[in-house]
Legacy VTK file of the C-alpha trace (Angstrom):
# vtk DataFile Version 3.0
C-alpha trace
ASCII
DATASET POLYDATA
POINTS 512 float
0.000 0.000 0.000
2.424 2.363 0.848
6.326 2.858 -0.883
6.993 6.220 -1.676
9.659 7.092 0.520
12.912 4.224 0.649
15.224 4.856 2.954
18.255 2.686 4.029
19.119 2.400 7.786
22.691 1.051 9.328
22.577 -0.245 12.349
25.660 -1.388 14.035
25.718 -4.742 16.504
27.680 -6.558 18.776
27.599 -9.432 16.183
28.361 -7.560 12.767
26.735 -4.470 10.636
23.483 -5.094 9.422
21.038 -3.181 7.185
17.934 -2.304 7.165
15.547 -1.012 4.669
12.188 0.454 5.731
9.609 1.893 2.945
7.821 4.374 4.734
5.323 7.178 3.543
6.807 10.664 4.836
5.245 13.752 4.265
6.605 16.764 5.849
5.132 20.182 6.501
6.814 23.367 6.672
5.386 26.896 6.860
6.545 30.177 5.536
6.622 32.118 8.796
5.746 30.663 12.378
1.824 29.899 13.257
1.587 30.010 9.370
-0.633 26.503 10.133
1.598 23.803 10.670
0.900 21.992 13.635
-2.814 22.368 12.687
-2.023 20.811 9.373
-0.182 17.834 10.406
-3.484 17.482 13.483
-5.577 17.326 9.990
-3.541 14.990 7.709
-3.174 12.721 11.125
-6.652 12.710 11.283
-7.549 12.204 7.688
-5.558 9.017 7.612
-6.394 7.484 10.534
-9.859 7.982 9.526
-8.695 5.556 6.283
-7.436 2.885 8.829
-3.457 3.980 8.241
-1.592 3.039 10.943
-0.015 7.032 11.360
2.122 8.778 13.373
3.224 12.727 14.082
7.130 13.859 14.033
8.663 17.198 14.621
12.192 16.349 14.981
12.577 19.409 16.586
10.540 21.660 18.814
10.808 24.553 20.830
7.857 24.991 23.477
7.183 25.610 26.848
3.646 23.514 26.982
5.061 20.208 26.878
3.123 16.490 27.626
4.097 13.743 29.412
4.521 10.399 27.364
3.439 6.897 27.787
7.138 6.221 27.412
8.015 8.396 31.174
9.756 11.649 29.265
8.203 14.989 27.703
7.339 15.989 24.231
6.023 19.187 22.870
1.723 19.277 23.380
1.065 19.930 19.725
3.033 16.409 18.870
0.816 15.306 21.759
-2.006 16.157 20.376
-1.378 14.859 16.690
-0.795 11.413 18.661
-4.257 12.094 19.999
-5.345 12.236 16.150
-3.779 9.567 15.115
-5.611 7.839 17.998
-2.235 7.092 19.928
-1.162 7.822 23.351
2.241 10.106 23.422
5.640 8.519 22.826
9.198 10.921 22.558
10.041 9.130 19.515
7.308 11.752 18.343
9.146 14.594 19.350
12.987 13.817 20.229
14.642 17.161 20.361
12.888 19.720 22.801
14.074 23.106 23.673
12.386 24.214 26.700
12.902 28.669 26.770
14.608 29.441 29.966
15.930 32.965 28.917
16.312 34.805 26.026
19.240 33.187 24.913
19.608 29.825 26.688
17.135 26.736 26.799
16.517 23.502 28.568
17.913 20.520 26.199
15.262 17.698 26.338
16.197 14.584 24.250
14.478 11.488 23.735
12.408 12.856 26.591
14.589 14.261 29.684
16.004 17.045 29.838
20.148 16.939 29.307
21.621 20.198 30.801
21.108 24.071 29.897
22.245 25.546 26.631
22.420 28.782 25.210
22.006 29.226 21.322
25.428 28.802 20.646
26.210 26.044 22.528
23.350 24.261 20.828
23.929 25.110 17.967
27.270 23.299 17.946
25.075 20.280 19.677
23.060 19.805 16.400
25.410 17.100 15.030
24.934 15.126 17.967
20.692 16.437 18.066
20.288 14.573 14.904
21.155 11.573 15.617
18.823 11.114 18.138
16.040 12.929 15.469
17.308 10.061 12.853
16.995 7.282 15.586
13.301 8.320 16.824
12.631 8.821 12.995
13.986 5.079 12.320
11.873 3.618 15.119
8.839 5.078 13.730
9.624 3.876 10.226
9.715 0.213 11.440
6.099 0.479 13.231
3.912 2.821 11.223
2.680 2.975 7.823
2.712 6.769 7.205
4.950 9.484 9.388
3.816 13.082 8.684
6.758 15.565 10.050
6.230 19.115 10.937
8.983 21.735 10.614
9.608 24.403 12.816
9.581 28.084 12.013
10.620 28.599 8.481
12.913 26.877 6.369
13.684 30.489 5.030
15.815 31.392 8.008
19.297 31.688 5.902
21.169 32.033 9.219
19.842 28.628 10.654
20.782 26.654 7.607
24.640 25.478 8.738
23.271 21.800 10.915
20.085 22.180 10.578
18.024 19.301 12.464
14.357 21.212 12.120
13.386 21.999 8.397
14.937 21.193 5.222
18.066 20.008 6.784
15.531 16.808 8.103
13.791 16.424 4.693
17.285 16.402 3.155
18.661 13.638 5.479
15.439 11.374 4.518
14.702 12.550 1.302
10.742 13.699 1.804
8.492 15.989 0.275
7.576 19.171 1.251
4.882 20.874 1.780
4.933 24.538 2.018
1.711 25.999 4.135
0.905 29.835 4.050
-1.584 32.162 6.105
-3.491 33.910 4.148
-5.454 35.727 6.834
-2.072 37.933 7.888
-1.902 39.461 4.316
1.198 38.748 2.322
0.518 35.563 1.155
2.303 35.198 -2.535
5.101 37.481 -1.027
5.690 34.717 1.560
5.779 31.817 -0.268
7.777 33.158 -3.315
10.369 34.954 -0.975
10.345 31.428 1.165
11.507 29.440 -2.312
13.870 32.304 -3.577
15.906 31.987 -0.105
15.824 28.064 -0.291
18.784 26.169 -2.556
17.534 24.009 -5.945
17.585 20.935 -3.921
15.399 22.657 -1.393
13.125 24.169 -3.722
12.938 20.937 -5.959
11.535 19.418 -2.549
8.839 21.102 -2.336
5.532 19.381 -4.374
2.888 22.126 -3.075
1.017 24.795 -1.161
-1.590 25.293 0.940
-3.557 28.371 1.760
-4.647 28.869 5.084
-7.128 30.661 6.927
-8.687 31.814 4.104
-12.129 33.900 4.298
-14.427 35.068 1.351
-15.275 34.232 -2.381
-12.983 31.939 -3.545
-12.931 32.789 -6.795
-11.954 36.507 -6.530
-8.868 34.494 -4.835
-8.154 32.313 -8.068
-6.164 34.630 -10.665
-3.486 34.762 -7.757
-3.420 30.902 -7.261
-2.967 30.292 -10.978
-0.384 32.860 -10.870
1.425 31.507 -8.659
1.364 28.013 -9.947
2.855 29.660 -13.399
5.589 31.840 -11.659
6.875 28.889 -9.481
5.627 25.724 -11.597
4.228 23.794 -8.438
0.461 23.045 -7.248
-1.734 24.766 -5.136
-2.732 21.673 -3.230
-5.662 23.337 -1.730
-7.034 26.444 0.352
-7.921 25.644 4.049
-11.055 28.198 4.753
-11.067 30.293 8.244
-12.974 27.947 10.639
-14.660 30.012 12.833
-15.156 28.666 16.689
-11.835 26.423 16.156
-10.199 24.991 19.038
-7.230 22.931 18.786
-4.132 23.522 21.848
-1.768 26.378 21.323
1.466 24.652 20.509
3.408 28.031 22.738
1.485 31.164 21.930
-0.741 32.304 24.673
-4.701 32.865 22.729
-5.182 36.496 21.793
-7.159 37.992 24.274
-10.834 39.194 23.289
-11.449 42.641 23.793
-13.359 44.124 26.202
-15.249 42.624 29.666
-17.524 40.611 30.309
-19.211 41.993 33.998
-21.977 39.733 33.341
-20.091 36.675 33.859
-18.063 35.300 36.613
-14.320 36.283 36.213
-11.114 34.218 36.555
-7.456 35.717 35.848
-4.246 34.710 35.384
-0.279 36.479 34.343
0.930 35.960 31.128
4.426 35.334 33.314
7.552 35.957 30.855
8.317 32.318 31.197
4.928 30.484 32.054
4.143 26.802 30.848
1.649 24.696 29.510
-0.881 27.918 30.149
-3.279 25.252 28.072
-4.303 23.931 31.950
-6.255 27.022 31.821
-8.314 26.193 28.332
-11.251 24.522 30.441
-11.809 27.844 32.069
-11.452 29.849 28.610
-13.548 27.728 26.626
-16.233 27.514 29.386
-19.430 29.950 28.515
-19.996 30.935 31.820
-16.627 32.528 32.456
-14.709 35.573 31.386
-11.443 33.630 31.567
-8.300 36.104 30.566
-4.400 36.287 30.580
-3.045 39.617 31.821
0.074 40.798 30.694
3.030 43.161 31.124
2.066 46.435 32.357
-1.540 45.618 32.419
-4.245 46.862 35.152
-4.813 44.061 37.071
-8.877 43.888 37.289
-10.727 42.550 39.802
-12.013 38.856 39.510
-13.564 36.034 41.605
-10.482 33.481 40.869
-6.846 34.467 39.788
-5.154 31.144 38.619
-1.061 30.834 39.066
-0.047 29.166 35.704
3.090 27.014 35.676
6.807 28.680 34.775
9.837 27.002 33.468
11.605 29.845 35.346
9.783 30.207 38.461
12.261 32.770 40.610
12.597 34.695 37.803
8.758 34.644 37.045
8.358 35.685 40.922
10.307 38.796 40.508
8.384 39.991 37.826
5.096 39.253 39.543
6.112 41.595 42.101
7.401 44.011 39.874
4.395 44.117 38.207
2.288 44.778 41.443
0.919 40.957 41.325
1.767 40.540 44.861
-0.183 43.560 46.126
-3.597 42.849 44.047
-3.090 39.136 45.226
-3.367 40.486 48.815
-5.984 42.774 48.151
-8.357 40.320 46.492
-7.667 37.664 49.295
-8.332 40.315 52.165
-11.683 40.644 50.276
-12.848 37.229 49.985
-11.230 35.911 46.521
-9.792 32.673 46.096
-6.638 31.425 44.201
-5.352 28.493 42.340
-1.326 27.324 42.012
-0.525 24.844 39.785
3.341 23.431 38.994
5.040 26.607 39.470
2.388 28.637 40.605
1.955 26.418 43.679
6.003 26.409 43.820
5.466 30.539 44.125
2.465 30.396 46.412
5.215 28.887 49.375
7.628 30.533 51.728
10.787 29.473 49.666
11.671 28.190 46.508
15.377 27.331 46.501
17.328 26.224 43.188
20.783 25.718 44.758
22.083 23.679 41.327
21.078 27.078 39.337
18.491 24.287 37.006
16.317 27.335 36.091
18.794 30.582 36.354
20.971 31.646 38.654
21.862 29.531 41.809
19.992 30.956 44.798
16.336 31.504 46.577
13.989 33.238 46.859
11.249 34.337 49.490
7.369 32.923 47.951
4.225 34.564 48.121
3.921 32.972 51.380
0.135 31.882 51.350
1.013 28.683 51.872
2.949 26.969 54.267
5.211 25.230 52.296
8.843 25.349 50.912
10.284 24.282 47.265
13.669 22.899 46.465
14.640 22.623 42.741
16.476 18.875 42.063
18.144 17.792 38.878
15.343 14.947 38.672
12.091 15.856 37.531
8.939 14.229 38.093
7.327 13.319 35.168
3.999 11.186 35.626
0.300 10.859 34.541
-1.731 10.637 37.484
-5.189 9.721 38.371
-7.275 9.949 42.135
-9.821 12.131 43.794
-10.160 15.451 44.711
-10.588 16.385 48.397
-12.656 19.442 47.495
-16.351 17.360 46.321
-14.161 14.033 46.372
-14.834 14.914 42.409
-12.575 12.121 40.023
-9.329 13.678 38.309
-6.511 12.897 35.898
-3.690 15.014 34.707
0.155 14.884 34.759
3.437 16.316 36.307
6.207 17.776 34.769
8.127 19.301 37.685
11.902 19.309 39.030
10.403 20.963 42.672
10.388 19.364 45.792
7.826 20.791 47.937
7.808 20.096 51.760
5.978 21.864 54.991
2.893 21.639 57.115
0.954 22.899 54.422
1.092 19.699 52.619
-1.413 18.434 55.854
-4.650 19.393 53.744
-3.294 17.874 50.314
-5.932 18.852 47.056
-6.064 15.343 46.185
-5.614 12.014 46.776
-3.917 10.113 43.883
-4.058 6.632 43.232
-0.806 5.310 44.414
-1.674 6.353 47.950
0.190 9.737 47.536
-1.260 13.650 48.247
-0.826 16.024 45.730
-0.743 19.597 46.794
-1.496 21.706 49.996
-4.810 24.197 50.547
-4.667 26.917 52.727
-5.809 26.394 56.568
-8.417 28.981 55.564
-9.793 27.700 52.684
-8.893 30.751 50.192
-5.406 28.918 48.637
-4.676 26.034 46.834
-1.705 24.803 45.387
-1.508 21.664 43.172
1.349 19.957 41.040
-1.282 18.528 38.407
-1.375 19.896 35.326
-4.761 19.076 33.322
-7.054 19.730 36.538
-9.479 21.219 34.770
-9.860 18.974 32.301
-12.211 16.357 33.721
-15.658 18.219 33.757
-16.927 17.337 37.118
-13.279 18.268 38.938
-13.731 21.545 37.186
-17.286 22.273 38.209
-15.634 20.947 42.103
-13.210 23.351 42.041
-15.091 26.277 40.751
-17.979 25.610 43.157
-15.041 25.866 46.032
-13.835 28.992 44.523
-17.258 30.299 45.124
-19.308 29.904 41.546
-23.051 29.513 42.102
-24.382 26.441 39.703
-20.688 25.387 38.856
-20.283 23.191 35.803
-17.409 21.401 33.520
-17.085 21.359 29.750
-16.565 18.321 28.019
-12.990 18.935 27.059
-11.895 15.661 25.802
-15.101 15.942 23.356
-14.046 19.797 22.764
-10.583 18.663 21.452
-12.190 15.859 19.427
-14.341 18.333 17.620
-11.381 20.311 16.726
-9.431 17.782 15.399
-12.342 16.484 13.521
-13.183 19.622 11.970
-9.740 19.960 11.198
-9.879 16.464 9.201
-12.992 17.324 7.647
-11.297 20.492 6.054
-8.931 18.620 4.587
-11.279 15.802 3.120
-13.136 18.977 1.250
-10.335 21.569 0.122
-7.444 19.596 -0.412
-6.761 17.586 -3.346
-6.946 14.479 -2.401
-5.308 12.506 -5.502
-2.078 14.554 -4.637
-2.269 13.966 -1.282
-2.769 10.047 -2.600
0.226 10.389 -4.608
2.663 11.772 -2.303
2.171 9.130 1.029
1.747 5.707 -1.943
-1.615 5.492 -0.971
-3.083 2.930 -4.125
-6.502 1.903 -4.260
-9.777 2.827 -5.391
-11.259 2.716 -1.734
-9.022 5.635 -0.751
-11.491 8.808 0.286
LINES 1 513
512 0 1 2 3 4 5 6 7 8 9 10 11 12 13 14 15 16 17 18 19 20 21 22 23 24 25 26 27 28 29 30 31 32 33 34 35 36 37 38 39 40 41 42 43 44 45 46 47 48 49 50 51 52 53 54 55 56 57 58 59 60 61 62 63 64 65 66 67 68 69 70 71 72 73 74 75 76 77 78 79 80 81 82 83 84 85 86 87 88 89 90 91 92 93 94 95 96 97 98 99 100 101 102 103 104 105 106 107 108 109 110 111 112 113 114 115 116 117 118 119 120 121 122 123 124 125 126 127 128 129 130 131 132 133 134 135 136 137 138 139 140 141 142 143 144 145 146 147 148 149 150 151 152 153 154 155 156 157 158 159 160 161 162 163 164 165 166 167 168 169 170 171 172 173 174 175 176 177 178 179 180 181 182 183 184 185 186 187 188 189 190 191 192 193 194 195 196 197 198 199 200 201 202 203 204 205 206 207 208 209 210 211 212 213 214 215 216 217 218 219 220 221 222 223 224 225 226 227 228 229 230 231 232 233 234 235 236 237 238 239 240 241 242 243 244 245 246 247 248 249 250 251 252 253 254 255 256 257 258 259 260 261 262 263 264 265 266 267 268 269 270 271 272 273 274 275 276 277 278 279 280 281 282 283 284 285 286 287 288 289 290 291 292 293 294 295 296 297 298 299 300 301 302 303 304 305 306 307 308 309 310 311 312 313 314 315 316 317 318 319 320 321 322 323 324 325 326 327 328 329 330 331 332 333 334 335 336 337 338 339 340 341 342 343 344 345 346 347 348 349 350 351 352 353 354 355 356 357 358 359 360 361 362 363 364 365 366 367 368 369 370 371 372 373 374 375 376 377 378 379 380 381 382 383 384 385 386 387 388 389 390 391 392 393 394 395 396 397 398 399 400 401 402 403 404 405 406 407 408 409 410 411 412 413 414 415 416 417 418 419 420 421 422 423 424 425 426 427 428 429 430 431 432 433 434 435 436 437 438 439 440 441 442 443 444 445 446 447 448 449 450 451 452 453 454 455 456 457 458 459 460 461 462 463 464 465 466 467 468 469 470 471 472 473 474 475 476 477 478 479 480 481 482 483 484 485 486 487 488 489 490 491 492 493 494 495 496 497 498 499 500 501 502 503 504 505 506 507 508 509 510 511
């Protein structure tokens, strides 16, 4: 069925060299600028072919995010690869995602490989790291090729960036070292659109160019024929296919891969109000979707240099960098409005980091996130953090202690929290442990579990304690299903499928 893309593997053994040949399907997808529509894309294509029974799997070789996923396997990958493994109907593995690059300044980044996190880099140092990078990419890519029918890869950025080119592991430098096709995906919706994608080829090589078999349009809204004379344009100028144009799809959810959402203007007083920083360094802020997506709630990031409004709930988000993160809370008045809306009866949430911050301490003596040292917490809880080389990274299940509600989530955490505080845990999880510490007053709580929102009736549990009349849970599981059907169905109607056919080997006239 499938035997478009040949590639020949060496392995070496105790015993002698062997080889191995593997005919996968690989299909990459690259964009001309960043959020141009790749990660939703590859969540499509995943979808669309599993959908045909293809046994499919997502692959960014690598990623650079600070919302990351915990993996059946016991490591971390990027959430957007987690949630193409969710399309593909398969539960997280770091062979989707074996080089991650985890912002801890604005120069230097946590090296994850294969999963766990190898030491701190700054751009330099990694880039002289990227010979050693891709072999782990080629080894996660060779696994996959031996188990799955069909791999679709997703770039990173845009293969345009001339001064990336020297090693690179992410883009074309990948598609070279397997010898894929290309896709080249374009938002329309920014303006631009021809400019990008002709620019994008002139700054690629011939090989480069010569890779790539197509385009897509994204986010496209209106008549579709006043669009047309440009498409055939540009399929004269730069003799390759407009493979189809993805329309706008109004209401779309689908995780943010690292961008926090754009914020919606205005307020709603009518509904109840939760608010949270958009900390310089936060994490996996996608705990908070639940809340955002929820009808009943205004649900909003505030960021730098903001007025802080006030709200029923303020929600601590996680931080890859939470001392740092702490400073600028208070240097953005955080710690004063979190004082002023406790003294009046308002209740807050901690989770990962944010709990870390709610404590009297949080001391990183092996300088894992910054510079070695501590720092004094918010102090609302009673409860100290101590940074270890080791993180914790687990999927959890057990039961709240706030409506003994059900929950699930994960931990992705190097803090080791201690203290009284951890008396009156927020849950009880199923091997026997407590997870987080509430307040001996009732108005704090502090959890390690990212995803506790997720499960509807934890939600509605946690908002009732927060003080929401009539609390209630989305479906979110059913909310992300939606998107990533919607997604699929997008591509089954404006994409041309025969290409698509063509490129991944598909044969057959059963093929949809």
């Amino acid at each position: 069925m499938f035997g478009v893309n040949r590639t020949q593997w060496t392995a070496n053994t105790k015993q002698s060299e062997t080889h191995l040949t593997v005919k996968t399907a690989t299909l990459m997808v690259q964009g001309t600028t960043s959020d141009a529509g790749k990660s939703t894309l590859v969540t499509a294509l995943c979808r669309w072919l599993a959908r045909q029974n293809v046994k499919v799997a997502p692959f960014k070789p690598q990623n650079m995010a600070l919302n990351s996923a915990v993996t059946v396997d016991g490591g971390e990958i990027g959430r957007a690869q987690a949630v193409q493994a969710q399309a593909c109907g398969l539960l997280p593995h770091t062979d989707f995602n074996p080089v991650l690059l985890k912002p801890n300044s604005d120069i230097g980044a946590q090296v994850i490989i294969h999963g766990h996190a190898i030491s701190n880099m700054d751009a330099r140092e990694f880039h002289n790291y990227k010979q050693v990078a891709q072999k782990a990419v080629l080894e996660s890519y060779h696994r996959l090729c031996t188990q799955y029918e069909a791999i679709i890869v997703e770039g990173a950025g845009s293969p345009a960036e001339i001064n990336l080119r020297d090693r690179d592991i992410a883009n074309m430098g990948f598609a070279e070292a397997v010898d894929c096709p290309v896709i080249l995906i374009a938002d329309i919706d920014r303006g631009g659109v021809f400019a990008h994608i002709v620019g994008t080829l002139a700054l690629l090589s011939e090989s480069e160019r010569n890779r790539i078999v197509g385009f897509v349009i994204n986010r496209f809204r209106g008549d579709l024929s006043l669009l047309q004379p440009g498409l055939d344009w540009l399929e004269k100028e730069t003799g390759k296919p407009v493979i189809g144009v993805l329309p706008y799809l109004q209401g779309l959810y689908l995780e943010a891969e690292d961008a926090l959402p754009r914020q919606k203007a205005g307020t709603d007083n009518t509904k109840w109000r939760v608010i949270s920083p958009a900390l310089p360094r936060i994490s996996n802020h996608t705990d908070l979707d639940p809340l955002r997506l929820n009808p009943d709630l205004d649900c909003r990031f505030i960021g730098p240099d903001e007025a802080i409004p006030a709200a029923d709930l303020i929600v601590l988000p996680g931080s890859k960098s939470v001392r740092q993160d702490l400073a600028w809370l208070r240097q953005q008045g955080w710690d004063r409005a979190i004082a002023r809306h406790l003294r009046y009866g308002g209740k807050m949430i901690g989770i990962c980091g944010g709990f870390q911050m709610l404590g009297q301490t949080v001391i990183d003596d092996h300088g894992l996130e910054g510079e070695a040292g501590a720092s004094l917490g918010l102090g609302w809880l009673d409860v100290s953090t101590t940074l270890e080389p080791t993180k914790q990274l687990r999927t959890v299940r057990g039961v709240l202690s706030i409506g003994n509600a059900a929950v699930a989530g994960y931990e992705i955490h190097a803090g080791v929290t201690t203290g009284n505080g951890l008396a009156r845990p927020v849950a009880a999880l199923e091997n026997n442990s407590p997870d987080g510490a509430i307040s001996a007053d009732n108005q704090v709580l502090g959890t390690y579990l990212h995803g506790i929102f997720d499960q509807p009736e934890a939600c509605a549990a946690l908002l009732a304690w927060a003080g929401m009349n009539n609390a209630s849970g989305i479906d979110y599981r059913a909310k992300q299903e939606h998107g990533i059907n919607a997604l699929a169905d997008a591509v089954q109607n404006h994409l041309d499928k025969a290409t698509l056919h063509r490129l991944l080997g598909m044969n057959g006239p059963n093929r949809q």
